[in-house]
N, C-alpha and C positions, 0 to 999 in steps of 0.2 A: 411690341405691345401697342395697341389701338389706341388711340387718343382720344379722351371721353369730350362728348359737346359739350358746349355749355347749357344748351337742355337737362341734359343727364346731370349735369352737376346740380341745376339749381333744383331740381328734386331731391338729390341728395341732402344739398344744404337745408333744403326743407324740414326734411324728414329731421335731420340732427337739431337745429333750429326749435322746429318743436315739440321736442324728445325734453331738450332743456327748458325752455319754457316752463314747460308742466313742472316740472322735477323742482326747477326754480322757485315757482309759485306752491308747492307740498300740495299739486292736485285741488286747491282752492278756487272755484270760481270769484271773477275777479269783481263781476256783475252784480251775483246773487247769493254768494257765500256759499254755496255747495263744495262739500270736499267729498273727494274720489279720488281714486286710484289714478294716477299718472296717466296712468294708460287708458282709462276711459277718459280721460279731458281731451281738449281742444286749446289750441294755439289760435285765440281771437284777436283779432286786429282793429285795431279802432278806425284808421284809416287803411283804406283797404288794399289787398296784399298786391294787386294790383298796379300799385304804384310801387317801383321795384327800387326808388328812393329810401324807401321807410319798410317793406316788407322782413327787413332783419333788423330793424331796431328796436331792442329790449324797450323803450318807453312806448314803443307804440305796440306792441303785440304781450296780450296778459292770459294767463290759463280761463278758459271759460268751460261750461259745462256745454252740454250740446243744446241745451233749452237755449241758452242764451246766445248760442253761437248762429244757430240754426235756426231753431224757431223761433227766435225774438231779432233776427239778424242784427245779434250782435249786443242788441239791449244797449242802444247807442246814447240815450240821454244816461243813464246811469252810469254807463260807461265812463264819459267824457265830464259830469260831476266826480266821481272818482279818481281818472288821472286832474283834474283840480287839486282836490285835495293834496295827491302824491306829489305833483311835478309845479301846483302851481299857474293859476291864469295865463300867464305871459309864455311859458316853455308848450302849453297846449296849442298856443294861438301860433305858436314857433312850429311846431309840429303841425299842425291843419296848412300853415302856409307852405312849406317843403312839400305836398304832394307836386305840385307846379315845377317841380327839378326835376331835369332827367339825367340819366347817370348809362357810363355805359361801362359792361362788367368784362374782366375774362377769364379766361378758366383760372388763371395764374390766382384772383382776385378769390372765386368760386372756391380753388383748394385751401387757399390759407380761411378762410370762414371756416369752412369746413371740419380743418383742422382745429382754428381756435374753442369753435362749441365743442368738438368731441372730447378735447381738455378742458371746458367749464363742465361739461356734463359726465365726468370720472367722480367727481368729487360729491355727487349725487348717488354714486352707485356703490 
């Protein structure tokens, strides 16, 4: 059996990652209150996915509609008034300052993610 990269994986984890997300969130934009279906939302990230520190942390990634995701990239002052509220001045300032970590992953790391959301994400379906 081939041994999948760690490319391959963190699409993977993506994909599961933001499967949960939605499902987590019942299809609610987190921005602008829009609800839909699961599967029309978006897995939006306050700090961006980019930073592969925070790219799978539940406080920093919230269902958004594609207005918000896309077209308002991300609707970032709302945004971040919002996780306020939820998480708190001090844990946002915690969270904006960890993009500056770097991390490094391996598949080993990649499957058990993987694994963990695909059992948060049973209890949705």
């Amino acid at each position: 059996m081939k041994k999948e990269s760690c490319a391959a994986l963190k699409k993977k984890l993506d994909s599961v990652f933001s499967l949960y997300i939605r499902h987590r969130d019942a299809g609610i934009c987190y921005t602008c209150g829009v609800q839909k279906m699961p599967s029309e939302m978006q897995a939006g990230h306050y700090v961006s996915r980019t930073c592969l520190v925070l790219r799978w942390n539940e406080d920093n990634v919230k269902c958004q509609c594609y207005s918000c995701n896309c077209m308002r990239h991300g609707n970032m002052i709302t945004y971040r008034e919002n996780l306020v509220l939820d998480l708190g001045a001090e844990n946002v300032e915690r969270l904006e300052l960890r993009r500056f970590e770097t991390i490094k992953l391996t598949s080993e790391w990649y499957h058990g993610m993987i694994d963990h959301y695909k059992a948060l994400l049973k209890e949705y379906q």
